[in-house]
N, C-alpha and C positions, 0 to 999 in steps of 0.2 A: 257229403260223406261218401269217401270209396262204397266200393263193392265190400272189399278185404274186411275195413273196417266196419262194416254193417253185418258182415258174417260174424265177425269177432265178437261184437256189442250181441247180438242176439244168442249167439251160443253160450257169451257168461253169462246173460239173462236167464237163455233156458236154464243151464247148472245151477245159478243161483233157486231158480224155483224149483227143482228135482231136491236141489240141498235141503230148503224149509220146509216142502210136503213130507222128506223122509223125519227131520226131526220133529215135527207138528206130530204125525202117526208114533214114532216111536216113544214120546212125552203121553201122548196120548194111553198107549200100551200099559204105562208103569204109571197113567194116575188115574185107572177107571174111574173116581168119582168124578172127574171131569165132566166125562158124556151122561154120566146120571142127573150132573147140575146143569148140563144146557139142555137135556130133556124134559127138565122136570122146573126148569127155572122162575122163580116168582115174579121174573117181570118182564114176561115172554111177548107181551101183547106192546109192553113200552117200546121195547129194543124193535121188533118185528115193524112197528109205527116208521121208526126213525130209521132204519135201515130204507125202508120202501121211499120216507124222504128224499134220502141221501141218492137213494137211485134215479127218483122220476127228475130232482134238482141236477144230476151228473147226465142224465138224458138229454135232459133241455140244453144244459152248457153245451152237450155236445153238436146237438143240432146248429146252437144260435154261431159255434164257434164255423161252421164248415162255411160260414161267410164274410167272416170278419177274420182279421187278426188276433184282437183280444177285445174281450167287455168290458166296459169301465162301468161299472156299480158305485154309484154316493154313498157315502158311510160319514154318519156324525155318530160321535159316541153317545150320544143319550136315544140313539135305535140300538148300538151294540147293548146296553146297560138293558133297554127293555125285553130286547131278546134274549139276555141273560138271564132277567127275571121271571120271562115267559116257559125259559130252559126250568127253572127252578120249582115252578110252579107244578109244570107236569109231571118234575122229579117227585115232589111233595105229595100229589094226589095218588101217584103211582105207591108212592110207599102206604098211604094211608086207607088206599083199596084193599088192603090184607085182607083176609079173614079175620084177625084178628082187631082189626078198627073199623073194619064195613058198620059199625052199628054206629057210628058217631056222625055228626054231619058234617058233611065236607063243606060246603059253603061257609057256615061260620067259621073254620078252620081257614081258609083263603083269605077268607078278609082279615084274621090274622094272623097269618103268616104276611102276606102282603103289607101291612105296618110294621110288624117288627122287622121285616129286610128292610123297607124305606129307612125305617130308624137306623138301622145298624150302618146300614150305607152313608148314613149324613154322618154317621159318628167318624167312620174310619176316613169318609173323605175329609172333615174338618183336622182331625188328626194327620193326614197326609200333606192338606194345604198347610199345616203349622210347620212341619217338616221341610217342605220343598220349601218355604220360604229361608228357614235356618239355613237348608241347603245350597240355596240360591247367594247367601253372603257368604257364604265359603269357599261358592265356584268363580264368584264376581273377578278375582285377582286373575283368571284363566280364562276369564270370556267364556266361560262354559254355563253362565247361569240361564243363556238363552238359548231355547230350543231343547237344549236334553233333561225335562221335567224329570224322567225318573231316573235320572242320575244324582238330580239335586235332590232327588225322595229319597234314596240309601245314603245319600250324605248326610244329610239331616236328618234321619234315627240314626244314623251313629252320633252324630255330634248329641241329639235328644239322650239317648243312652248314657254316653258319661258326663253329662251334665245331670242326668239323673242318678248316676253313681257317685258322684260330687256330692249332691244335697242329701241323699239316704246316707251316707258319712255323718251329714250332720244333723242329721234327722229331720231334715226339711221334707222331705217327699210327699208335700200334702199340697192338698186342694187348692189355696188360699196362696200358693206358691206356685205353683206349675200354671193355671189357668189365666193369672198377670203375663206372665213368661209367652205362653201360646199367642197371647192375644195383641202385644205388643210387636210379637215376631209377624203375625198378620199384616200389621198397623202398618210396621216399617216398609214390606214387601207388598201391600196392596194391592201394586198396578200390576206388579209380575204375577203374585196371585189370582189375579181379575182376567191376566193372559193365558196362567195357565187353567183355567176350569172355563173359558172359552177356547180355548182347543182340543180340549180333553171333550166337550161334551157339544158345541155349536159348530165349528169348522169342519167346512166341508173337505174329506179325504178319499178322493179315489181309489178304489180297488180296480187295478186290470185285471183280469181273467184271462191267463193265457193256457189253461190245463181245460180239460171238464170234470178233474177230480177236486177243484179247487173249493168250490160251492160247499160239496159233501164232505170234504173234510173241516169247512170251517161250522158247518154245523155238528159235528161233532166234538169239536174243540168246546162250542156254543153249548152243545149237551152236558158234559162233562165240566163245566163252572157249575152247572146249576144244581148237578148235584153235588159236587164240592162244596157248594154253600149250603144247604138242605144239610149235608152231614157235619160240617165245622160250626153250623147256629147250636149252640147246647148250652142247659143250664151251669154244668159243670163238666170234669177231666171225667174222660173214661180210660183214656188208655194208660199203660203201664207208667211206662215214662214219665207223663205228664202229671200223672197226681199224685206220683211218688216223688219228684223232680223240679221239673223245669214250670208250672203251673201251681204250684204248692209255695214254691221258692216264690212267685211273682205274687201270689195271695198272700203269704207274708209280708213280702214286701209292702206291697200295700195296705196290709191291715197296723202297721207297725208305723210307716209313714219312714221307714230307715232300712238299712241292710240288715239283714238277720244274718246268721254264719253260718259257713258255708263252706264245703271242703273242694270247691270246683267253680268253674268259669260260669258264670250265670249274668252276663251283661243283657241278653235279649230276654232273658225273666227281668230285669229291671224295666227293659221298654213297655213289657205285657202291663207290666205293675203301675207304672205311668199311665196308660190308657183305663186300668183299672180305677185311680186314685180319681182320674179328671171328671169319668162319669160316672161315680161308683155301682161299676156293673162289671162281674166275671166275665161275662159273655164277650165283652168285648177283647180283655185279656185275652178269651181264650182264641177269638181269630186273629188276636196281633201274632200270634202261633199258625194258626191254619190257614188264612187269607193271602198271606203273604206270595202263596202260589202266582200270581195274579200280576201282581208287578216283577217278578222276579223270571217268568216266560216273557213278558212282554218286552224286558231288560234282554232277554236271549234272543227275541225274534229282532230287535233293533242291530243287535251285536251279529247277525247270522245276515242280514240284510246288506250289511260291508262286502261280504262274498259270494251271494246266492241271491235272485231273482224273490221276489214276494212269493208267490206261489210255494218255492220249494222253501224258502225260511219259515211259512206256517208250517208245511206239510214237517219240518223240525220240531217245532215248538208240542203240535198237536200229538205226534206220536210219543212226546217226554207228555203231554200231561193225561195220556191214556196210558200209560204204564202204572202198574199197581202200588211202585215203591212209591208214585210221589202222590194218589188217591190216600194210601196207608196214611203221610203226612199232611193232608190236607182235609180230612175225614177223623180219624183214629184216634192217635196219639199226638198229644199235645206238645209235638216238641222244640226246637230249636232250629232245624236243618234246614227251613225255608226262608225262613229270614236269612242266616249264612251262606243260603244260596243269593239271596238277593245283592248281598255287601258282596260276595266276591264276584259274581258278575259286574256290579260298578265297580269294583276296584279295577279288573280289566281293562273294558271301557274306559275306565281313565288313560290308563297306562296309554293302551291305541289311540287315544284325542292329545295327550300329553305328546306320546312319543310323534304322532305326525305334526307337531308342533316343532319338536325338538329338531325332527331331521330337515324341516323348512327353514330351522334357523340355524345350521348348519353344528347342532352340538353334538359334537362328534366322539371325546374324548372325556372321561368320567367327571376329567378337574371344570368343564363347564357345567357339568349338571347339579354342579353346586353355586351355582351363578347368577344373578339374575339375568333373562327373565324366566330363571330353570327350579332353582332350587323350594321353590311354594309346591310346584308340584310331587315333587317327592315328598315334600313335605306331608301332604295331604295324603298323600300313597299310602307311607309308611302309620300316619293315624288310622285309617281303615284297617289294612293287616295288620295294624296293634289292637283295633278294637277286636277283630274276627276273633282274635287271641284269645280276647276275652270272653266272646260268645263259647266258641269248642276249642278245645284244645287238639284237633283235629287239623285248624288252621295252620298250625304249624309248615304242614307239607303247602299252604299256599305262600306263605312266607319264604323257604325256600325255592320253591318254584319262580316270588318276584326279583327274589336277588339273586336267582342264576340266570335270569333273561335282563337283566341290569349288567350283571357280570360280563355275561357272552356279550351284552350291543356295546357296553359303553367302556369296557375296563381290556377287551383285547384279547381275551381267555378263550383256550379252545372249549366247542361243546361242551362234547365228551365232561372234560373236568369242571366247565362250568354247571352241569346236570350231577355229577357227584356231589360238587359242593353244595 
């Protein structure tokens, strides 16, 4: 890098950080109970823990990095899974140190808390492998059923979904229905099933380490599921939305075995409703709503990974799941928004596997992409943003957004009018 250019890059840095200390202080200014709650905060000794972490782990990366290039760390996901559980746990005792539960005993509290996560974890994974397998025969015509598991995972609860709005039509939505259907879809996808929860949980994946912030933000990211799960395990809705809503709508559903009526889009209350009916338990319902966080980052860090080195596609992922709006949804309020985060991050993904597909095979002009070996994927495009439809009506602006980027590649339209349209 010049001279010029190293003047330049440091001076927006410094502005950049003159910019955020002035709005941090003046935010500051206009919400004093801010500084009364980090002075006074009830889980000073946790945060204080994990920050000293984060430092003595970003110390060490930095020392080991001033002799290497970059560190390569082994990672199988059943160490991430137990360091999530490990995150969760100290979440759990942390909350349960109150004043107000010190008189209870925490031991017996760990051992269960510690079975009911194992349970809930086998539920949502068995419900996820039923998915990816649906999933997987619907990517097969695209070659896409191998290697991109959680993309066959949002294809497969949408396709779960209106097959589950199918059978609540006709009142099938029971037990004795759905658990044939899961188990068969199993049956059929076994071996891809058998691949994907050996590389979800056995397969060894490098992590390089090219930062020293890297470690410390991924234990953060690591903090931050554990209490996302500690606040999404509940007997029942508490927030607004949910128990007025989209959790109420999914308890019907399942208590009914059919659709109940309903003045708005409630497709992912049918999916909650289905997980409801399979293992008759709310809870579970209630993280096909809160959980969802989880695969639908992981869906973002895959899709951020096309453009940007590992490092800075976490350092993405982790500052969206330490923002409050999506804690609010993954904690809170029971509602809909992370699943529809999930579906439209795969739908994209498609689009960019479809579209470098398309321009390898030279479809250049709208009348091939109605063609084979073109027209399945649109196909499938357009069922996702017709299900999303279904989910919020919200989706709308994602449906316009996929037919004015169809518009501008493949129909010849300028921007400009293809972004009106």
């Amino acid at each position: 890098m010049s001279t010029t250019n190293k003047t330049t890059t440091y001076a927006l840095t410094a502005l950049a950080a003159l910019w955020v200390s002035w709005v941090i202080v003046q935010y500051l200014g206009y919400h004093p109970e801010l500084s009364n709650l980090v002075r006074h905060h009830p889980y000073q000794s946790t945060i204080l823990g994990l920050m000293s972490l984060m430092a003595i782990s970003g110390a060490w990366t930095l020392w080991r990095l001033r002799a290497k290039k970059y560190l390569k760390v082994p990672l199988r996901g059943f160490v991430l899974i137990t360091g999530g559980v490990l995150a969760a746990v100290i979440a759990f005792l942390a909350f349960r140190m109150q004043p107000t539960l010190a008189f209870t005993d925490h031991g017996s509290a760990v051992i269960f808390f510690l079975g009911y996560t194992a349970l809930y974890v086998f539920m949502l994974l068995l419900l996820s492998l039923s998915s990816i397998a649906l999933g997987r025969l619907l990517l097969r015509p695209l070659h896409y059923d191998k290697g991109h598991h959680l993309l066959a995972l949002a294809v497969g609860l949408a396709a779960w979904g209106f097959l589950g709005t199918l059978l609540g039509l006709m009142g099938l939505l029971q037990l004795f229905v759905l658990w044939p259907l899961a188990l068969v879809l199993l049956f059929v996808e076994r071996k891809g099933v058998l691949r994907v929860l050996t590389d979800w949980l056995v397969v060894r994946h490098d992590w390089k380490i090219r930062h020293w912030w890297e470690i410390p933000v991924g234990l953060l990211g690591l903090m931050a599921v554990g209490v996302y799960w500690v606040g999404g395990l509940k007997p029942y809705a508490v927030g607004f939305d949910g128990a007025a809503v989209y959790a109420n709508l999914a308890h019907l559903t399942a208590g009914y075995g059919s659709l109940p009526g309903a003045t708005q889009a409630y497709a992912w209350s049918v999916i909650m409703a289905m997980g409801e009916v399979m293992f008759q338990d709310v809870k579970l319902s209630l993280l096909l709503s809160h959980f969802m966080f989880l695969p639908a980052l992981a869906l973002a860090y895959q899709i951020a990974r096309k453009w940007l080195e590992s490092g800075h596609a976490l350092l993405v992922v982790v500052a969206l799941i330490s923002m409050p709006f999506l804690g609010f949804h993954a904690m809170v309020d029971e509602k809909v928004d992370l699943g529809l985060l999930l579906l439209s991050l795969a739908i994209w993904l498609l689009f960019l596997l479809w579209q470098q597909d398309a321009k390898a095979k030279k479809a250049l002009v709208w009348q091939n992409i109605l063609q084979q070996p073109y027209w399945y994927g649109i196909l499938l495009l357009g069922f996702l943003v017709g299900f999303c439809f279904s989910v919020k009506y919200t989706s709308l602006f994602l449906c316009f957004g996929m037919l004015s980027v169809l518009a501008y590649r493949y129909a010849g339209i300028r921007l400009f009018w293809s972004l009106i349209g």
